[in-house]
CHARMM internal coordinates of N, CA and C (Angstrom, degrees):
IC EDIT
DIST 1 N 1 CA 1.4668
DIST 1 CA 1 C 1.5274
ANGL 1 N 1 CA 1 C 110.90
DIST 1 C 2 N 1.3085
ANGL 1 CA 1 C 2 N 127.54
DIHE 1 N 1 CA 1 C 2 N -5.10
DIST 2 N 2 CA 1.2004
ANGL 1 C 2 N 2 CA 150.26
DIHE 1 CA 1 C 2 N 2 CA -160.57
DIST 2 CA 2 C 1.5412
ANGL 2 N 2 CA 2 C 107.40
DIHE 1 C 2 N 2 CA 2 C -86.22
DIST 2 C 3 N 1.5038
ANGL 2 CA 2 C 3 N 141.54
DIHE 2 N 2 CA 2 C 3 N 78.88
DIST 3 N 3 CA 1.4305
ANGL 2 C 3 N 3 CA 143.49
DIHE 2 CA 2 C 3 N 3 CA -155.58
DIST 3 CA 3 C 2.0085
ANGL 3 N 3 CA 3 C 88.47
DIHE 2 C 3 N 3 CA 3 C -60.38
DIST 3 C 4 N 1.8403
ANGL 3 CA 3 C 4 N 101.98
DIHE 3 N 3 CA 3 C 4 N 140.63
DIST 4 N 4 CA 1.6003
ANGL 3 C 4 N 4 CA 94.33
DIHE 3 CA 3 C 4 N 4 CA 153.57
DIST 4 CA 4 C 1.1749
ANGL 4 N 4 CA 4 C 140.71
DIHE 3 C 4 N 4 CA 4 C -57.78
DIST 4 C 5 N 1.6414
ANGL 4 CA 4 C 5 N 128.75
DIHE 4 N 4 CA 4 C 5 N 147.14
DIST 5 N 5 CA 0.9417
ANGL 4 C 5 N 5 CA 131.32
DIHE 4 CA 4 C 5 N 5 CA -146.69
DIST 5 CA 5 C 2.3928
ANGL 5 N 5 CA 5 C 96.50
DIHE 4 C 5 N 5 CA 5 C -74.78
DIST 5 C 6 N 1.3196
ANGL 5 CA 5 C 6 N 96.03
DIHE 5 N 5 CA 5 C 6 N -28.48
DIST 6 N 6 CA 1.3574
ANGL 5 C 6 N 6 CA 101.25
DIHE 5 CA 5 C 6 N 6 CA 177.14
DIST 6 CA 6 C 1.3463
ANGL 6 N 6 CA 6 C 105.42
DIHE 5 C 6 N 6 CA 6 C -72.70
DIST 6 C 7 N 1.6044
ANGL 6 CA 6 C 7 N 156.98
DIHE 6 N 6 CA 6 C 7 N -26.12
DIST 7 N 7 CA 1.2327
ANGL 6 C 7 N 7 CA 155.72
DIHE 6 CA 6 C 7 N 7 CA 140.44
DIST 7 CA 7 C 1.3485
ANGL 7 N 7 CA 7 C 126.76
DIHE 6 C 7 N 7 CA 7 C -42.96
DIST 7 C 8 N 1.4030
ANGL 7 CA 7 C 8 N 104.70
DIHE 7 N 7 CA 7 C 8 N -38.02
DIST 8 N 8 CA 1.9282
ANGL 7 C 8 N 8 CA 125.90
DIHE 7 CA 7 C 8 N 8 CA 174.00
DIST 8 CA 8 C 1.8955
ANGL 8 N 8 CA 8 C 83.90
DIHE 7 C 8 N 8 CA 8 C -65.97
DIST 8 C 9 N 1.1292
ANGL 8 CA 8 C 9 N 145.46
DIHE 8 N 8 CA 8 C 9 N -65.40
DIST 9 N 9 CA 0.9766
ANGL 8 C 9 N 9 CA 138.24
DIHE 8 CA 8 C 9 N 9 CA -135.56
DIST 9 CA 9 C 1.6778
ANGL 9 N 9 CA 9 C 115.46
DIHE 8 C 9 N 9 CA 9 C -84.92
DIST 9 C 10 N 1.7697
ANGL 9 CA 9 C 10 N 87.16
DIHE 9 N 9 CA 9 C 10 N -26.90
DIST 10 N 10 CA 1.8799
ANGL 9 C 10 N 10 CA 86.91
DIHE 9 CA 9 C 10 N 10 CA -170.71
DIST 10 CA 10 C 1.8386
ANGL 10 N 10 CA 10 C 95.82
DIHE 9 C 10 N 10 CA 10 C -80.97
DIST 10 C 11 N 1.7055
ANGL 10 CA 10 C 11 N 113.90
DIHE 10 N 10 CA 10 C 11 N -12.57
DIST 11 N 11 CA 1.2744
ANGL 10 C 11 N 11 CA 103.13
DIHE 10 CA 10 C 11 N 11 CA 172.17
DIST 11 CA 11 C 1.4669
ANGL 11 N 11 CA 11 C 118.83
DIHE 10 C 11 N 11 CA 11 C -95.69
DIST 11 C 12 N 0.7198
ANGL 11 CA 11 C 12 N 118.73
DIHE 11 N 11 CA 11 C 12 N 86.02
DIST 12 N 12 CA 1.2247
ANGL 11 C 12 N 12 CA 139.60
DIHE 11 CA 11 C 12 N 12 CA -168.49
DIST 12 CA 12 C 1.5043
ANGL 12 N 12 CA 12 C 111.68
DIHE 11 C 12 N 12 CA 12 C -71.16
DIST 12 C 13 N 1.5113
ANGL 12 CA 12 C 13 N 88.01
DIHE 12 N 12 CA 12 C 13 N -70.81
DIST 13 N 13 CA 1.8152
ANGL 12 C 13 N 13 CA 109.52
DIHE 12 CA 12 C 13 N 13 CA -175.88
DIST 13 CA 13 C 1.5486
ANGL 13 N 13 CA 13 C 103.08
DIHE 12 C 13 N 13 CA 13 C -40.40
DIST 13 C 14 N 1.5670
ANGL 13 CA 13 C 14 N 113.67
DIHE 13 N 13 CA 13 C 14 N -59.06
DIST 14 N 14 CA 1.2073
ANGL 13 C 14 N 14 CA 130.80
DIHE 13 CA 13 C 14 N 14 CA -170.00
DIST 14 CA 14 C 1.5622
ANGL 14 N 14 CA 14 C 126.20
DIHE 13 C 14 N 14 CA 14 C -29.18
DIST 14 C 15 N 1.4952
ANGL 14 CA 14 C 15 N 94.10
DIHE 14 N 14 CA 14 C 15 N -63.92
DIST 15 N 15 CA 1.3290
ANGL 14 C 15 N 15 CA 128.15
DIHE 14 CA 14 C 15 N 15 CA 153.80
DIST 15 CA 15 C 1.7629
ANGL 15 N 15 CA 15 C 119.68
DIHE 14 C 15 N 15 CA 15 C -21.11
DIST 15 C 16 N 1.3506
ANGL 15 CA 15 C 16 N 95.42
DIHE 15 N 15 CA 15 C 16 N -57.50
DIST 16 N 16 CA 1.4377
ANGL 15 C 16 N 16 CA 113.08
DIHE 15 CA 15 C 16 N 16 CA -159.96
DIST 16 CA 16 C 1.5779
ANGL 16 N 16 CA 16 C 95.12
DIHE 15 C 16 N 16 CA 16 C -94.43
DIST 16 C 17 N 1.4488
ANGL 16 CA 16 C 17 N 120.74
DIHE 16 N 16 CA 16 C 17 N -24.72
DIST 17 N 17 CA 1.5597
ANGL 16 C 17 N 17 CA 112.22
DIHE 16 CA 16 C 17 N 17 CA 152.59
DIST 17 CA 17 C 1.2625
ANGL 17 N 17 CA 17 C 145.49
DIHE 16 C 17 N 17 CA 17 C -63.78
DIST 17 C 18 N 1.4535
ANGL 17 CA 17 C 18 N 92.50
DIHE 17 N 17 CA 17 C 18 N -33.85
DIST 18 N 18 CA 1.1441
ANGL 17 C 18 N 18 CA 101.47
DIHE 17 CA 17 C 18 N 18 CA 176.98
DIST 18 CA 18 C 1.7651
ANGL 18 N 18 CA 18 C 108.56
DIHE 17 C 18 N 18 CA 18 C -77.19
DIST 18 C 19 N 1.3000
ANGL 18 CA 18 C 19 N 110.39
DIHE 18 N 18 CA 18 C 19 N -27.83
DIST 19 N 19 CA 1.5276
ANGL 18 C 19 N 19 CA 105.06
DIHE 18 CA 18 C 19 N 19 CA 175.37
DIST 19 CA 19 C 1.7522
ANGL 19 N 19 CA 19 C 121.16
DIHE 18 C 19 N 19 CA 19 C -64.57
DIST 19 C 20 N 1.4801
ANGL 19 CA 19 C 20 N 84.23
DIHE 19 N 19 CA 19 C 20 N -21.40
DIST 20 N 20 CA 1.6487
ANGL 19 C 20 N 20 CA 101.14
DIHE 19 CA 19 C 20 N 20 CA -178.04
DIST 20 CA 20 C 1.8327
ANGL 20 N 20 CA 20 C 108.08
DIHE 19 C 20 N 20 CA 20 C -63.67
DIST 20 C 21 N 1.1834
ANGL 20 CA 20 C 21 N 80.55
DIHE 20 N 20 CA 20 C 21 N -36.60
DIST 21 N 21 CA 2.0082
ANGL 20 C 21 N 21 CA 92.69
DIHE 20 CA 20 C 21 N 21 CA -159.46
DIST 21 CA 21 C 1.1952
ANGL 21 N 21 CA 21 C 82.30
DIHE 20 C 21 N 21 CA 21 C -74.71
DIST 21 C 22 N 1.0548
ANGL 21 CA 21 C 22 N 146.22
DIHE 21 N 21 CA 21 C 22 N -49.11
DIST 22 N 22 CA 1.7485
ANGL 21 C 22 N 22 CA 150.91
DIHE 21 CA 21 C 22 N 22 CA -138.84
DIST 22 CA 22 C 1.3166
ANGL 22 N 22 CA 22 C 88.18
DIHE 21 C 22 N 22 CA 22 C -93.46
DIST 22 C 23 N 1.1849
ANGL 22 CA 22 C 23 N 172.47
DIHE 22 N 22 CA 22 C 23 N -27.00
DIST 23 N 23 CA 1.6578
ANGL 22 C 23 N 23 CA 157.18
DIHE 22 CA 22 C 23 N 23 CA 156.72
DIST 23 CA 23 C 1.1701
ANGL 23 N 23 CA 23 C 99.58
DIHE 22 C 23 N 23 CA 23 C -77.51
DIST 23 C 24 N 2.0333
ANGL 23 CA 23 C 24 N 131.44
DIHE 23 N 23 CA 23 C 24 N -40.94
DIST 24 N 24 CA 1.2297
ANGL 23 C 24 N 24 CA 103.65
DIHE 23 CA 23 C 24 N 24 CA 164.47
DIST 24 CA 24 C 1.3282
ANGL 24 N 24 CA 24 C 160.96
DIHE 23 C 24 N 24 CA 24 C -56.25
DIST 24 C 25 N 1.0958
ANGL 24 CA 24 C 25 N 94.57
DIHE 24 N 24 CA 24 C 25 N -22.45
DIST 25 N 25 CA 1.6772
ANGL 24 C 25 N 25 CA 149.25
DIHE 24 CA 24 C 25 N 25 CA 174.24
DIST 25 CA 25 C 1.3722
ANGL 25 N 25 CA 25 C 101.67
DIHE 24 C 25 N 25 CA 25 C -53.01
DIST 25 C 26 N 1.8005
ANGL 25 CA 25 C 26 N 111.12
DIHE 25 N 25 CA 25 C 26 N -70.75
DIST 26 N 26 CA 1.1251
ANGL 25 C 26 N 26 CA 92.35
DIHE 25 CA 25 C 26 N 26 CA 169.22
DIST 26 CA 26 C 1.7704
ANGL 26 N 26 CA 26 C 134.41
DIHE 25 C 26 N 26 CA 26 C -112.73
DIST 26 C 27 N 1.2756
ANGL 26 CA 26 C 27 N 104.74
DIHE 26 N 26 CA 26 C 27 N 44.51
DIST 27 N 27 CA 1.1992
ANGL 26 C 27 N 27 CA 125.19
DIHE 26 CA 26 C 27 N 27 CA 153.98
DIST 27 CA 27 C 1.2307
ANGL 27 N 27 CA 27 C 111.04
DIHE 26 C 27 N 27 CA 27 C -81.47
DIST 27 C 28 N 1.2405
ANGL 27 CA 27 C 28 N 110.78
DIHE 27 N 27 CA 27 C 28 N -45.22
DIST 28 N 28 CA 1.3550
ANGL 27 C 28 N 28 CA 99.28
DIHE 27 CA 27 C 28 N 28 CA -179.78
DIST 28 CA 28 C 1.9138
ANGL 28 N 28 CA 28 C 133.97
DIHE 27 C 28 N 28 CA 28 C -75.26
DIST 28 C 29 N 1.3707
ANGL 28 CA 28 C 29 N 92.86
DIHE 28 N 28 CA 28 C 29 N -22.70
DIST 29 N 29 CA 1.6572
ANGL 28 C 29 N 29 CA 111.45
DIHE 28 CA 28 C 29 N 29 CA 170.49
DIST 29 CA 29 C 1.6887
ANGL 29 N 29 CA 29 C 102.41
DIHE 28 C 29 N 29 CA 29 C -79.47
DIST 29 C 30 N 1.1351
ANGL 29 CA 29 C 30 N 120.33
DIHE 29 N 29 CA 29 C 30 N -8.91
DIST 30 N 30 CA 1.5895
ANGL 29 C 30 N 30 CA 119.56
DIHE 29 CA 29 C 30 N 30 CA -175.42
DIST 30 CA 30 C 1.3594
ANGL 30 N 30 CA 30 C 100.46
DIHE 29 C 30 N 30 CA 30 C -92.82
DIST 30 C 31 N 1.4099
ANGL 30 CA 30 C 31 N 114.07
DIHE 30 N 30 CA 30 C 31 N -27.00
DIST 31 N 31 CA 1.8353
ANGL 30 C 31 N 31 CA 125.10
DIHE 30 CA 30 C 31 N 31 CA -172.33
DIST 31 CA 31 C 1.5127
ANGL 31 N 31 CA 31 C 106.15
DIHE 30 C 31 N 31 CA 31 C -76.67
DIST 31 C 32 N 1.8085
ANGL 31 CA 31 C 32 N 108.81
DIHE 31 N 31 CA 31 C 32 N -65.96
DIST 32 N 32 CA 1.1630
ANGL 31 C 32 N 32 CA 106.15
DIHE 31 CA 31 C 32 N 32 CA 153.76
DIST 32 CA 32 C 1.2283
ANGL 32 N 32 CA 32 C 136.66
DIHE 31 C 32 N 32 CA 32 C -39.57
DIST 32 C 33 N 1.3150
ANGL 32 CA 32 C 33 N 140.57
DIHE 32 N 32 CA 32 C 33 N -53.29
DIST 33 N 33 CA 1.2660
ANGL 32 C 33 N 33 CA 134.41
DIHE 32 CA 32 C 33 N 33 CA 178.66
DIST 33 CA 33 C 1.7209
ANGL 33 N 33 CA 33 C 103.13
DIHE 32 C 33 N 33 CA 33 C -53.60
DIST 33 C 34 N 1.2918
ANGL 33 CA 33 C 34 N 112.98
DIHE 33 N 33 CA 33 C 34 N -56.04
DIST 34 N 34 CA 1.6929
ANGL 33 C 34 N 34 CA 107.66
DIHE 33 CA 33 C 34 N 34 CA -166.52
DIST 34 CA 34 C 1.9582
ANGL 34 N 34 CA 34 C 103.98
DIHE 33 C 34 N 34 CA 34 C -59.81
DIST 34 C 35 N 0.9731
ANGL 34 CA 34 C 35 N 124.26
DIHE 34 N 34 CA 34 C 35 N -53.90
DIST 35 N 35 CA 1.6098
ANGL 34 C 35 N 35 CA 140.01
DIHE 34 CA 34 C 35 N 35 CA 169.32
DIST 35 CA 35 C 1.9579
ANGL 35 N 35 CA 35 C 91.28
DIHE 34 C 35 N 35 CA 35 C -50.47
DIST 35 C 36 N 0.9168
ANGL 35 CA 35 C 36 N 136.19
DIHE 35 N 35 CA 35 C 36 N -14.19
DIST 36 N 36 CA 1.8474
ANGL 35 C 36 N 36 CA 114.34
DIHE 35 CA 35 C 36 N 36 CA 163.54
DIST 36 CA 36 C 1.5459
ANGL 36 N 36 CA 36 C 99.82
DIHE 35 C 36 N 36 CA 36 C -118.87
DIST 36 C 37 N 1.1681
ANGL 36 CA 36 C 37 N 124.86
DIHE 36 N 36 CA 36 C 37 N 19.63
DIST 37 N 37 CA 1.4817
ANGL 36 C 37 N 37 CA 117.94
DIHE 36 CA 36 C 37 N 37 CA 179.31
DIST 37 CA 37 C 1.4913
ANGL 37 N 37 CA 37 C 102.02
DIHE 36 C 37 N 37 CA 37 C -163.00
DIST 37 C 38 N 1.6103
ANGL 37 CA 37 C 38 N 117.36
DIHE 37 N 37 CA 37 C 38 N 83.35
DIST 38 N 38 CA 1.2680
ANGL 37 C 38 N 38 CA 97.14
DIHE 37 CA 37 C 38 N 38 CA -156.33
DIST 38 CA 38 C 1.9181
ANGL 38 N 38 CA 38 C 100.19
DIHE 37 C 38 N 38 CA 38 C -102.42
END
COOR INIT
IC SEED 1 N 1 CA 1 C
IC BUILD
């Protein structure tokens, strides 16, 4: 289930989106939480 390491590489962008979403992610559960518990 493990993509090649030469496929991991040409996705690059992906990678770096998904890292994007993942601090957004929880920026956004950090926003929410303070906005229901203020």
């Amino acid at each position: 289930m493990t993509p090649l390491p030469d496929s991991r590489a040409a996705h690059t962008d992906t990678s770096i989106y998904s890292i994007f979403m993942r601090y957004y992610l929880r920026f956004l559960i950090k926003f929410i939480g303070v906005g229901l518990n203020p």
